[in-house]
N, C-alpha and C positions, 0 to 999 in steps of 0.2 A: 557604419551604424553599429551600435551595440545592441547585446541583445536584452531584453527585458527580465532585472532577473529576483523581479517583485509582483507576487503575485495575489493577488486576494482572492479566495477560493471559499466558500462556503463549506459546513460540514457536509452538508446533502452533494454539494460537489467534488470531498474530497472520495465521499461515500461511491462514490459515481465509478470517478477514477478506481479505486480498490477493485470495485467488481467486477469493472473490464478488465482490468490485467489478470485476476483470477482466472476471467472463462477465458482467458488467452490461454493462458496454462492450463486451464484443461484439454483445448485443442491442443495444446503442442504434444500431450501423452499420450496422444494417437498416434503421433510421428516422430519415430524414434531415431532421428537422424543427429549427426553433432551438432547440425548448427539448431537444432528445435532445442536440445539442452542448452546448449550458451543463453539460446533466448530465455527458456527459464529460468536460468542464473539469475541472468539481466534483471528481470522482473521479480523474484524472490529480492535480490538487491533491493530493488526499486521499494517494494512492498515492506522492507524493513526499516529502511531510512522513513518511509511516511511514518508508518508503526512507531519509529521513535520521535519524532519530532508533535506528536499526539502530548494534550498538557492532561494527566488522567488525576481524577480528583472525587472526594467523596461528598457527600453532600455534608454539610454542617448539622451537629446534632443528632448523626447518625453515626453510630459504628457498626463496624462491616470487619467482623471478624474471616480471618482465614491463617493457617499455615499453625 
């Protein structure tokens, strides 16, 4: 078998995902061991590739000054 590697995920569901890996990484800062940092790695990783694969857009009609 192969594995599934389409996924259809809601914002509220990717919203979901984010937050747990977050309070993940908050417990791992309690414990300061190597492999609790690899894991953080792992998941800052993780939490960037979602981060980028986000389509970020403004609304029409509106400008949204910055920089």
């Amino acid at each position: 078998m192969k594995p599934n590697t389409k996924f259809e995920l809601t914002v509220r569901d990717v919203e979901l995902i984010e937050d747990a890996l977050r309070s993940r990484i908050g417990r791992l800062f309690w414990n300061p061991s190597s492999t609790a940092k690899e894991e953080v790695k792992e998941i800052q990783d993780l939490l960037g590739r979602i981060h980028n694969k986000k389509v970020w857009y403004t609304p029409k009609g509106k400008f949204i000054g910055g920089g």
